[in-house]
C-alpha positions in Angstrom: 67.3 -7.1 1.2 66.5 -8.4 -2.5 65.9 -11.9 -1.0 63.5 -10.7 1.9 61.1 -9.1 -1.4 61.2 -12.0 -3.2 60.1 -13.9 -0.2 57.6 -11.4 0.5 56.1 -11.4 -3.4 54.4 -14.9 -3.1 52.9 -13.9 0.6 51.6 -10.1 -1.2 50.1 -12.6 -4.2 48.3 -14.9 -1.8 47.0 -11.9 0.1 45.4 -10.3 -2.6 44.1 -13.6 -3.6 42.1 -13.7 -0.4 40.3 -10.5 -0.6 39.4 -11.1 -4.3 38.0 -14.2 -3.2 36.6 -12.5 0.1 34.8 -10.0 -2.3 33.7 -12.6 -4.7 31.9 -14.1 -1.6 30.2 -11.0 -1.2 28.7 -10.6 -4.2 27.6 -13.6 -4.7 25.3 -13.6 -1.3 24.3 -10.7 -2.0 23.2 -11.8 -5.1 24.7 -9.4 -7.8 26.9 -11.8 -9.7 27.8 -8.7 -11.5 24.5 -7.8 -12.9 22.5 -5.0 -11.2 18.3 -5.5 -11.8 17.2 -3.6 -14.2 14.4 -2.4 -11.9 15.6 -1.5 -8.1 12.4 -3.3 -6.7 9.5 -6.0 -8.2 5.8 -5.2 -6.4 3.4 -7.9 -7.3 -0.2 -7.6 -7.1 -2.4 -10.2 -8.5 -4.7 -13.6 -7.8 -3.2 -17.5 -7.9 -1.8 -16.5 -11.3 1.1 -14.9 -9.1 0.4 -15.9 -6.0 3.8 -17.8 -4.2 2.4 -18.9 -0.5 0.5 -15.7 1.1 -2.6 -18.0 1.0 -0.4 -21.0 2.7 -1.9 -20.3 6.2 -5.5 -19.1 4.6 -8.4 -20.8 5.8 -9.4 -21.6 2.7 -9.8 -24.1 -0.5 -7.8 -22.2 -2.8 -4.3 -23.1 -1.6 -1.4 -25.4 -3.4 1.0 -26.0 -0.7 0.6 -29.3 -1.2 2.1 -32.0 -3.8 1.9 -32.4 -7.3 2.2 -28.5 -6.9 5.7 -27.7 -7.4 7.0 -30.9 -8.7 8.9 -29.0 -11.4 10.0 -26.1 -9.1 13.2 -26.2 -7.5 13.8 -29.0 -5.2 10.5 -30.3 -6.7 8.6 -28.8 -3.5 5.4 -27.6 -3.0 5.7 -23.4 -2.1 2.2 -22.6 -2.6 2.2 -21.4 -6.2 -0.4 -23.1 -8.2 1.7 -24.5 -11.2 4.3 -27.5 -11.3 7.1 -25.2 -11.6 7.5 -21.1 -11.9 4.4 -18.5 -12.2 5.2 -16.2 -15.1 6.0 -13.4 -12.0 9.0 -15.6 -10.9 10.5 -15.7 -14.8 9.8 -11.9 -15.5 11.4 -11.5 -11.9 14.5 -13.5 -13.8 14.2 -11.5 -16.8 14.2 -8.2 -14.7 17.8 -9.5 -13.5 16.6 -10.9 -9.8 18.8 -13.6 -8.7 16.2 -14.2 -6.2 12.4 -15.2 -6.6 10.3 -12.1 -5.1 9.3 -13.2 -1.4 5.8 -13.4 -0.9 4.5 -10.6 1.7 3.2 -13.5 4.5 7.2 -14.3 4.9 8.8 -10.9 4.1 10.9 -10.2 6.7 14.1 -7.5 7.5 15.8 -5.4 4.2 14.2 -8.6 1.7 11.4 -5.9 1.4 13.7 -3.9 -0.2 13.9 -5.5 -3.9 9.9 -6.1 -3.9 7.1 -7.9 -2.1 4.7 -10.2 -3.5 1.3 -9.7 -2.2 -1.0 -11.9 -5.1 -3.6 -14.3 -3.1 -5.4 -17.1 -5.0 -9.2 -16.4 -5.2 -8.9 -12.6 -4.4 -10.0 -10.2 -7.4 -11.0 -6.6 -7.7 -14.3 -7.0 -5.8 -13.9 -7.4 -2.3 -16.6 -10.6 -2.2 -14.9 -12.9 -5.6 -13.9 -15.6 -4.3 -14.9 -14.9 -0.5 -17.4 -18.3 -1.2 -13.6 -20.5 -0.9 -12.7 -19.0 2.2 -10.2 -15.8 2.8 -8.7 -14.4 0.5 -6.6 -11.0 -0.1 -8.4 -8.6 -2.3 -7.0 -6.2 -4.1 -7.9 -3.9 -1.4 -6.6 -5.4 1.5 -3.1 -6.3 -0.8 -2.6 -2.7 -1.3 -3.3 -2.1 2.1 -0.5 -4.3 3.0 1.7 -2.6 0.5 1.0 0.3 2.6 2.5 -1.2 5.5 5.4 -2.1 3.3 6.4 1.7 2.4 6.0 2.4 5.7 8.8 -0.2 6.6 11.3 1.1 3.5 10.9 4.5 4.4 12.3 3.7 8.1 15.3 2.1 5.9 15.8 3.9 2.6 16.8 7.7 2.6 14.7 9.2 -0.2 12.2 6.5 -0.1 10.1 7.7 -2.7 12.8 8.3 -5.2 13.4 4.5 -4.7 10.0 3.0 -5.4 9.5 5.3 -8.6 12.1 3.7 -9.8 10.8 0.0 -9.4 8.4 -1.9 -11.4 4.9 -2.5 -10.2 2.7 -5.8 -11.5 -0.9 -5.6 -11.4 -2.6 -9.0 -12.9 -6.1 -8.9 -11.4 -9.5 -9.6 -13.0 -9.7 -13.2 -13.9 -11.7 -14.3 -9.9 -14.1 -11.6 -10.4 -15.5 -13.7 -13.5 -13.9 -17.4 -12.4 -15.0 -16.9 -8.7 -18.1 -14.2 -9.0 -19.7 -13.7 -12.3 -19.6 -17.2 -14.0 -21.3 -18.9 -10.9 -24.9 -17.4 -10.1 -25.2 -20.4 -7.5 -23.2 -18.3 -5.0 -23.1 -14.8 -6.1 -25.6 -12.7 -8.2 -23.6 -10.1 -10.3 -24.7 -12.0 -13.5 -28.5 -11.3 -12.9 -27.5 -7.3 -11.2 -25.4 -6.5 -14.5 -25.3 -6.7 -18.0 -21.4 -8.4 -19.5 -20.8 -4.6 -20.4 -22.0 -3.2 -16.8 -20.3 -5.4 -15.1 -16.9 -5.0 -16.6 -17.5 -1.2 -16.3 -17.9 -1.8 -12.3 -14.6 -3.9 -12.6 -12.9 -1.2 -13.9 -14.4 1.6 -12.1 -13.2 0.1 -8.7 -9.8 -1.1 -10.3 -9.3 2.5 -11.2 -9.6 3.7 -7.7 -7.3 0.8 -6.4 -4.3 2.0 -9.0 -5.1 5.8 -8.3 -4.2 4.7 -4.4 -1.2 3.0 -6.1 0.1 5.9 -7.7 -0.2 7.7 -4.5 1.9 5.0 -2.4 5.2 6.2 -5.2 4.3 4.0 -8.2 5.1 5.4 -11.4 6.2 2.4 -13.7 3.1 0.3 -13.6 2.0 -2.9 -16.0 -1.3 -4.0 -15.9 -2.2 -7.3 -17.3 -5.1 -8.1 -18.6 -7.4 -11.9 -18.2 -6.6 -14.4 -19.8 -9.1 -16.0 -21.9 -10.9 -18.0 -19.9 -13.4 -19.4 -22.0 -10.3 -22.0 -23.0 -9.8 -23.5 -19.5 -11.1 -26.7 -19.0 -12.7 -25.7 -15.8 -14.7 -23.2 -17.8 -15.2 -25.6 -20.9 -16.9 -28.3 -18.4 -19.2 -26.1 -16.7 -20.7 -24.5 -19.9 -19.4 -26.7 -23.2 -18.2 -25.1 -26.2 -21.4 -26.0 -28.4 -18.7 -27.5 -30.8 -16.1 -24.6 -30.8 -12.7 -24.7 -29.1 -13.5 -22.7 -26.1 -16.8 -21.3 -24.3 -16.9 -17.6 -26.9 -19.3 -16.1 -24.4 -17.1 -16.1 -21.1 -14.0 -14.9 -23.8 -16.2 -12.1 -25.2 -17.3 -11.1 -21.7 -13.9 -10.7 -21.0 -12.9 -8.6 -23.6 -15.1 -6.3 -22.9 -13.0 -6.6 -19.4 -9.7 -6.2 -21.3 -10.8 -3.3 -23.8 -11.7 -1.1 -20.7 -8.3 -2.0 -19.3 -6.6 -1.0 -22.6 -8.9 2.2 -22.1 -8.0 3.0 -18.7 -3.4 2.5 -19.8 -4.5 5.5 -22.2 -6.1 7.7 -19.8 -3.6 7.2 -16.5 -0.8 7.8 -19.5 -2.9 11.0 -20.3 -3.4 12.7 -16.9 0.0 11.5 -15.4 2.8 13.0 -16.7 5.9 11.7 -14.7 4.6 8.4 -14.6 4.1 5.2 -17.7 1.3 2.3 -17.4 1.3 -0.3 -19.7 -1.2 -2.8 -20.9 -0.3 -6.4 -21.4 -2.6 -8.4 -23.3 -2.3 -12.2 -22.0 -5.2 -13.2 -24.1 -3.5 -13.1 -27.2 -1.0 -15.1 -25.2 -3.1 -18.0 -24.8 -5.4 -17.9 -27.1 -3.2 -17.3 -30.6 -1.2 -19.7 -32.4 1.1 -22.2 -29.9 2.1 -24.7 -32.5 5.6 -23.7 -32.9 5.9 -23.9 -28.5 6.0 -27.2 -28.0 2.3 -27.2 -26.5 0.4 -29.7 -28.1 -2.3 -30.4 -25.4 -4.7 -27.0 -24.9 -7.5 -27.7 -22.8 -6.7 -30.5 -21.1 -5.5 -31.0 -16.9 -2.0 -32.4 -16.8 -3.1 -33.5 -12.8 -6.4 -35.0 -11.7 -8.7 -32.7 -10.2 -10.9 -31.8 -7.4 -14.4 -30.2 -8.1 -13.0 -26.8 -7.5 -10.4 -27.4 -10.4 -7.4 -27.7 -8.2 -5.1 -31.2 -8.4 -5.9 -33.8 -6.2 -4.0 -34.0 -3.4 -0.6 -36.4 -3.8 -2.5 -37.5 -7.0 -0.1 -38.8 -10.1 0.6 -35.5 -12.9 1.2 -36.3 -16.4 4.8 -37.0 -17.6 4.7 -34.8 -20.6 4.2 -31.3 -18.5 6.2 -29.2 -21.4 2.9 -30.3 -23.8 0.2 -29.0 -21.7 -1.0 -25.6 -21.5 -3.3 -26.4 -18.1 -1.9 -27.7 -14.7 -4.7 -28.4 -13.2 -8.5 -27.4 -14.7 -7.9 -23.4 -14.3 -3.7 -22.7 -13.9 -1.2 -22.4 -16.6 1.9 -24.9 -16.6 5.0 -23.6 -16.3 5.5 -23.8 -19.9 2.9 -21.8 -20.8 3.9 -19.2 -17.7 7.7 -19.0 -19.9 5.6 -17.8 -23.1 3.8 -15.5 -21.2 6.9 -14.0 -19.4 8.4 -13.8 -22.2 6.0 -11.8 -24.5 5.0 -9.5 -21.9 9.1 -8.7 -20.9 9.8 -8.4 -24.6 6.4 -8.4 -27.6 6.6 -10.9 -30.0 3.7 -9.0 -31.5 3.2 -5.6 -31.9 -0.5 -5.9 -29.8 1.3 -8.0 -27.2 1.7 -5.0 -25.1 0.6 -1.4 -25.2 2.3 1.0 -25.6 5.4 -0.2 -24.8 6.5 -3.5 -23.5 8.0 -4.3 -19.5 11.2 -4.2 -21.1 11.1 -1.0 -22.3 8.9 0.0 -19.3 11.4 -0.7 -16.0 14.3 0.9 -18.4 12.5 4.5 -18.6 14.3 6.7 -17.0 11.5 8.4 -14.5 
């Protein structure tokens, strides 16, 4: 009888062996590794800043399915995001504790829904037109619309449904097409002749109020709104105006602030009126345009591709070797570099204006 355990002992060992390893398995396609998100679910919302392929079957100009694009991401492939590499939504997605890169809503398919859907199109803004001169695009309207469709999905899925998505994180960067791809060029639209700099940002936020008011009734209660960049430092902007010997075009950064002050405006009254729920503004200006000496980025308004008239790199054309130098992509996108500093100050401030009130960090780990 002794003999027949000790013969048994090594088979009992192997066996539990294979289950840990079974259950290892497991968790790694799942995707946990251990780690749980800090957030149950990532909803993007945004323009070609975030965008990762919904505008891939577009008819349109503004795609970047196509190479240089993505020669620094994964696999050095093309996806459609309009960077060599990550957007700053794929390393905040990272951050956040996602093993996985949030799926962009055009390819969302089964329970993927579950941990967030990426709905950002490049060239769509706040106003239904911006951008509508490139093609189609996916305003802000029509993304939350498809959000929309989205809940309708979880809820046939997720008991409780909204007690899962007022847990999750919500992204909003919209802001910079209305300007890029309305305001700045009178030759297609006529906003800038309609409305003062001040009128105009007041109609941006007027409408963008309305659009995160339907948010907040599809379940979103943690929400981060970003605000424009300063694109009077782009090179696409720098070429079509000059700087009249300053470092960037001040008149297209000043109309912009008036953009982002209204923003910073609105964070305080949503925070006001809703109780159970916490909006944050994130101040990506100060990102780009403060001091990036000690980053490694050298070159600051400068393409690292060649580019097409409408900014974008020229198809198969040759990018520049030192990418990790260059704030711009191509004449209007950050690099990939610049999209890690921006991640990273808006997941954790730096500065204590980097964010306001409270930073994304802090933001997907209140418990609402």
């Amino acid at each position: 009888m002794g003999s027949e355990k000790k013969d048994m002992f090594p088979q009992m060992i192997k066996f539990v062996m294979m289950i840990l390893l079974l259950l290892h398995g497991v968790v790694h396609i799942n995707g946990v590794n251990g780690d749980h998100p800090q957030v149950p679910c990532f909803f993007i919302f945004g323009d070609s800043l975030s965008d990762n392929g919904n505008n891939n079957q577009l008819q349109t100009m503004s795609k970047a399915n196509y190479k240089p694009y993505g020669i620094d991401f994964p696999a050095g492939t093309p996806t459609g995001r309009f960077t060599n590499g990550q957007t700053s939504v794929d390393i905040l997605g990272q951050l956040l504790g996602f093993d996985d890169f949030i799926p962009p809503f055009a390819n969302t398919t089964g329970y993927d829904i579950l941990k967030g859907v990426n709905y950002a199109s490049g060239s769509g803004g706040i106003l239904r037109e911006s951008g509508k001169h490139l093609g189609e695009c996916i305003s802000l309207h029509k993304q939350l619309n498809n959000h929309k469709s989205t809940i309708s999905k979880i809820k046939n899925r997720v008991d409780l449904a909204q007690n899962h998505l007022k847990m999750c994180l919500y992204y909003v960067s919209i802001g910079n097409n209305d300007y890029l791809q309305n305001y700045l060029i009178p030759k297609f639209y006529n906003t800038s002749l309609l409305y003062t700099p001040q009128q105009y940002a007041g109609l941006l936020i007027k409408q963008y109020e309305e659009q995160i008011l339907r948010l907040i009734n599809y379940g979103a209660r943690k929400v981060a709104m970003i605000g424009i960049r300063s694109l009077g430092c782009c090179p696409f902007v720098i070429s079509s105006f000059g700087t009249n010997g300053s470092k960037c075009v001040e008149k297209v950064n000043q109309q912009v602030q008036l953009f982002n002050q209204n923003l910073k405006s609105l964070v305080h009254k949503l925070n006001t009126k809703f109780s159970d729920a916490k909006f944050i503004y994130v101040n990506t200006f100060q990102t780009q345009f403060g001091d990036l000496s000690s980053s490694g980025l050298s070159n600051l308004n400068e393409s690292c591709c060649p580019t097409t008239n409408i900014g974008l790199c020229i198809p198969s054309s040759t990018p520049c070797e030192n990418r990790t130098s260059h704030m711009f992509w191509d004449n209007v996108h950050p690099t990939e570099a610049l999209n890690q500093i921006t991640a990273n100050r808006s997941y954790i401030s730096h500065l204590a204006s980097d964010n306001y009130p409270i930073d994304i960090k802090q933001l997907a780990q209140l418990p609402l």
